[in-house]
C-alpha positions in Angstrom: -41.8 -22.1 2.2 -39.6 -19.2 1.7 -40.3 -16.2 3.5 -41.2 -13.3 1.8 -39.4 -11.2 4.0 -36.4 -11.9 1.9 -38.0 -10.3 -1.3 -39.5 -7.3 0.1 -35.5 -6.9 2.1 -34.3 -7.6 -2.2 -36.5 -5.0 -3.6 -35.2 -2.3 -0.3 -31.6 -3.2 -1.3 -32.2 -3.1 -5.4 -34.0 0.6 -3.9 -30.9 1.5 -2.2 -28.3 0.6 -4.8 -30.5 2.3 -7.5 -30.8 6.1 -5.3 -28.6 7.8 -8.2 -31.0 6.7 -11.2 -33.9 7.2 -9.1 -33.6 10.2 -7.2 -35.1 13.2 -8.8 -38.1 11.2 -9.8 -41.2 9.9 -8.0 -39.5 6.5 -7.9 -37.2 7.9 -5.5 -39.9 7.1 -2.8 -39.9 3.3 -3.1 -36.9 3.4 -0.8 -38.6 5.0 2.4 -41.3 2.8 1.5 -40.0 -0.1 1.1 -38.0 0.3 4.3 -40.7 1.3 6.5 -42.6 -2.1 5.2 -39.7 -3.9 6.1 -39.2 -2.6 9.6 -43.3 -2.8 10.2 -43.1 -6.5 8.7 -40.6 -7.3 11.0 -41.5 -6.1 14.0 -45.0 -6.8 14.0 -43.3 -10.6 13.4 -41.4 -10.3 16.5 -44.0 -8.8 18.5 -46.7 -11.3 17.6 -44.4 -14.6 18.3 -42.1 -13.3 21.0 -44.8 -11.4 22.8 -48.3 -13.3 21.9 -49.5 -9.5 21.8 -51.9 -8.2 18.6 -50.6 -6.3 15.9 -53.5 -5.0 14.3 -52.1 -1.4 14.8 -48.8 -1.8 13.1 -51.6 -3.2 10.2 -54.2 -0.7 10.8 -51.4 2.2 9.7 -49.1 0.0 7.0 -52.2 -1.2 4.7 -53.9 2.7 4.3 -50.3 3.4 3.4 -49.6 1.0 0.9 -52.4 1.6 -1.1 -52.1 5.2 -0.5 -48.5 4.7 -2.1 -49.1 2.7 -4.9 -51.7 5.3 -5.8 -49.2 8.1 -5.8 -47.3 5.9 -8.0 -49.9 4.9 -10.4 -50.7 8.9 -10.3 -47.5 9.2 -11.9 -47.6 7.0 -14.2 -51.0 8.1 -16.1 -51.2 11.3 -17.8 -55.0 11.9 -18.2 -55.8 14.5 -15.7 -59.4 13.9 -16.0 -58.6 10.4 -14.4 -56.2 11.8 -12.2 -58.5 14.1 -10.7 -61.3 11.4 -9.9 -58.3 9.0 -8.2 -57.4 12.3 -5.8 -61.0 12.6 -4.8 -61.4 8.7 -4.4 -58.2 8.7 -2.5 -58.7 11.0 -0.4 -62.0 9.8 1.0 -60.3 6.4 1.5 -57.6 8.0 3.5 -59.9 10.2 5.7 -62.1 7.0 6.3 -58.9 5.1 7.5 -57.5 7.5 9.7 -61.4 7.8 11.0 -61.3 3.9 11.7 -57.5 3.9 12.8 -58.5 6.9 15.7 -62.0 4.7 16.7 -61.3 1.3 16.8 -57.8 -1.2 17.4 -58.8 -4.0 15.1 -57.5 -4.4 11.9 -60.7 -3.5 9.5 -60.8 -6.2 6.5 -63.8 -4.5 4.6 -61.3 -1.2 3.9 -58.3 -3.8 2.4 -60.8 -5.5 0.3 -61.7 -2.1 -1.0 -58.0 -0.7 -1.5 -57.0 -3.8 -3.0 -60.5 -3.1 -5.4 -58.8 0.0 -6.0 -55.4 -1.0 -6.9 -57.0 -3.8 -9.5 -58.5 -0.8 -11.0 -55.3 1.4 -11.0 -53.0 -1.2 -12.6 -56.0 -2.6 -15.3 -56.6 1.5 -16.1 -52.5 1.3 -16.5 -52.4 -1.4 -18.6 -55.5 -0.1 -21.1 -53.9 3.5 -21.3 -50.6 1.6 -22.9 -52.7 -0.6 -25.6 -54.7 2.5 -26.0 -52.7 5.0 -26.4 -50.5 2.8 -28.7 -46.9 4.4 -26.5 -43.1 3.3 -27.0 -43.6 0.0 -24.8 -39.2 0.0 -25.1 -39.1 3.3 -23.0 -37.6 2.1 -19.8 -40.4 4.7 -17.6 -43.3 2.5 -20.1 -41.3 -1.1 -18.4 -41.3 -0.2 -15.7 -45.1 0.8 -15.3 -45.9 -2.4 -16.4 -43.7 -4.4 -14.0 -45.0 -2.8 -11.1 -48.9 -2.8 -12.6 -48.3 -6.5 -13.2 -47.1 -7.0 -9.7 -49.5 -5.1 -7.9 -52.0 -6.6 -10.0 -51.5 -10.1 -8.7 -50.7 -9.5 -5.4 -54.4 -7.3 -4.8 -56.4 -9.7 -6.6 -55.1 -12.5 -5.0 -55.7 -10.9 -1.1 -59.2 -9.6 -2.5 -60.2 -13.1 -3.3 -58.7 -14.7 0.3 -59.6 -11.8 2.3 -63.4 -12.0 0.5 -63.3 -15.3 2.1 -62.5 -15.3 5.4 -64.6 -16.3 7.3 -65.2 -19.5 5.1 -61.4 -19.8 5.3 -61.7 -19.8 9.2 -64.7 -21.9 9.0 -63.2 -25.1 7.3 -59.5 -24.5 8.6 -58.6 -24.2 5.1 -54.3 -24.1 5.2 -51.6 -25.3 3.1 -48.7 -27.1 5.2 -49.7 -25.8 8.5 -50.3 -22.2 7.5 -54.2 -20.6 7.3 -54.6 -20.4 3.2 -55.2 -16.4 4.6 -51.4 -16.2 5.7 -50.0 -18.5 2.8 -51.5 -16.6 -0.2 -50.5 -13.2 1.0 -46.6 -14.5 1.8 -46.7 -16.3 -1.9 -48.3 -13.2 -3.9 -45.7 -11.0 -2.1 -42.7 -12.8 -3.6 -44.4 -11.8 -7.1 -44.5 -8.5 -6.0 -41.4 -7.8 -4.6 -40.2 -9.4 -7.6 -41.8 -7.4 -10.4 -41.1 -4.4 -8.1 -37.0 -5.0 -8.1 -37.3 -5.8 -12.4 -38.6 -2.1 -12.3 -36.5 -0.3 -9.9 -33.5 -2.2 -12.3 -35.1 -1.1 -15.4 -35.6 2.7 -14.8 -33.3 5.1 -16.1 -32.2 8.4 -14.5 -34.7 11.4 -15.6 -33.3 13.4 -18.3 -35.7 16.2 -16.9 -37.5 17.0 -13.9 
C-alpha cells in the first residue's frame, strides 16, 4: 500500500511553499506541526524496526499534541465565544490529564485517543453545523478551507475511534488486511485522506487582509 508518510511529507512541503499566504494567520502553525509529525513519524519508524525498541513515548507526547492542535485550529475557525469558552475548559483538562499519564506511566494510553478523537468528531460536526446554520459565504477561501480540514479530520478520528474501540477484538481474531493488523492499516489509509484534505486547504487559503 502506499505509505502515508508520503502525504503527511506533501501537506509539510504544500506548508512550506504556502509561508507567505499563511503567515500572519493561525494557519501559519501547520508548518511546525506538520514537521514535528513528520520527524516523530519517522523516527519512531526507524527506532521500532531498526532497534525492536517501544515507541510508546514518541506516541504518548505526538497524540495529546495533535488533538491539542486541531483544537486551536478549530478554535479559530468558530466564532461563538460561548462555545469557545467550554472547548478551553474541556481542553485544558484533557491536556493536564495527558501530561499526568505521560509523567506516571510509559505506555501509550488508548482510552485518552479514543476520547481526543471523540473530541475532534465533535469539533469538526460543531464546524460543519455553524456553516449550514449560520447560512456564511461558503466561496470565502477562510469558509473552504474550514471545511477541508473539518472533513479531513473528520474521517480520519472516526475511523481510529472505531478501530481503536476495537482492539482487543482486533488482537483477538488477528484481524489484518495483506499482512498489516486492521489497527495499523486503517490509521495509514485515513491518514492519506487527511493529509489530503489538509494540503486542498493550505492551497486554498488566501493571505489575511487583516490581522
Amino acid at each position: 500500500m502506499i505509505n502515508a508518510y508520503y502525504f503527511e511529507f506533501l501537506a509539510l512541503c504544500v506548508a512550506i511553499f504556502s509561508y507567505a499566504k499563511l503567515k500572519n494567520s493561525f494557519m501559519v502553525w501547520f508548518i511546525p506541526f506538520l514537521l514535528f509529525t513528520f520527524i516523530s513519524e519517522i523516527s519512531s519508524d526507524i527506532i521500532y524496526r531498526k532497534y525492536g525498541l517501544a515507541t510508546d513515548w514518541i506516541y504518548n507526547i505526538l497524540s495529546p499534541l495533535t488533538i491539542v492542535f486541531y483544537g486551536y485550529i478549530f478554535y479559530s475557525f468558530i466564532d461563538k465565544k460561548k462555545f469557545k469558552h467550554m472547548f478551553l475548559f474541556a481542553g485544558l483538562i484533557y491536556l493536564l490529564i495527558n501530561i499526568y499519564v505521560v509523567l506516571t506511566s510509559s505506555k501509550f494510553n488508548i482510552t485518552l485517543l479514543i476520547i481526543g478523537a471523540l473530541i475532534q468528531i465533535i469539533l469538526s460536526c460543531y464546524y460543519f453545523y455553524s456553516c449550514l446554520l449560520n447560512d456564511i459565504d461558503l466561496n470565502s477561501y477562510k469558509v473552504k478551507s474550514g471545511l477541508w480540514i473539518a472533513s479531513g479530520v473528520l474521517v480520519f478520528f472516526a475511523g481510529i475511534s472505531i478501530v481503536y474501540s476495537l482492539l482487543d477484538f482486533i488482537r483477538e481474531h488477528h484481524l489484518n488486511i495483506g499482512g498489516v493488523a486492521l489497527y495499523n492499516f486503517v490509521p495509514r489509509c485515513l491518514s492519506i485522506i487527511l493529509y489530503t484534505c489538509i494540503s486542498i486547504a493550505l492551497l486554498k487559503w488566501k493571505k489575511p487582509q487583516e490581522i
